[in-house]
N, C-alpha and C positions, 0 to 999 in steps of 0.2 A: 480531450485531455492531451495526447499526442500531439494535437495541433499547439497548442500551448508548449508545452514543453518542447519542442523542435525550434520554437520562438526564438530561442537563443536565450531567454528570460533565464538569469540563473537563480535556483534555485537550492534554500538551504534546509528544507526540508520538505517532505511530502505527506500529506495527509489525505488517503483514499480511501472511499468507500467502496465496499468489496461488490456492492452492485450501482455499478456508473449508468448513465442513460443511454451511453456509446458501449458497453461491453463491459468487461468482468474487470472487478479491480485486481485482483490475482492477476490476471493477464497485463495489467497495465503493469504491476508491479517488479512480473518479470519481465516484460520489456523493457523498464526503467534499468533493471539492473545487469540484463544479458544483451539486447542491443544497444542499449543508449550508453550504459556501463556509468552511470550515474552514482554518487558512493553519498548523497546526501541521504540520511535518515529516515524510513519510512514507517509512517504508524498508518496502521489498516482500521478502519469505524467498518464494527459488522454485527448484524443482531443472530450471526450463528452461534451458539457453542462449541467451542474447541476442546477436544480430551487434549491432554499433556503430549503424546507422541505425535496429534498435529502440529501442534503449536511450535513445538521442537522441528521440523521440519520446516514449516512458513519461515520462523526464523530463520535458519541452516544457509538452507535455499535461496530465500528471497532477502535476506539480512532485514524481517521487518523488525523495526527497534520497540515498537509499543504496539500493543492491542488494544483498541476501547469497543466498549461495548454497547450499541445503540439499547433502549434509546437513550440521548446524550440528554444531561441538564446541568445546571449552574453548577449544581451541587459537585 
């Protein structure tokens, strides 16, 4: 994912899964936002549940803009 995004490919949003085949989407996400300093919008897909005081913090932190919650369907 790093390799991608280093691309130069711009990007106007990001959509991660909070476990990648390369490492943790959390970790991508603050790398997106602390080294790369990337300001496009991030929605996190993750089949944990979050209490309110995480969620509040992912946000804060990591500025992710949406949560979805696997598993994902049409619906």
């Amino acid at each position: 994912a790093k390799e991608l995004i280093n691309s130069g490919t711009p990007f106007e949003a990001f959509i991660i899964d909070s476990k990648l085949p390369d490492g943790s989407g959390f970790e991508l996400a603050a790398w997106i936002r602390d080294e790369k300093e990337l300001v496009a919008p991030i929605a996190l897909v993750s089949e944990m549940d979050f209490d309110h005081a995480s969620l509040k913090l992912l946000k804060d932190k990591l500025q992710i803009a949406c949560f979805i919650r696997k598993p994902l369907s049409r619906e």
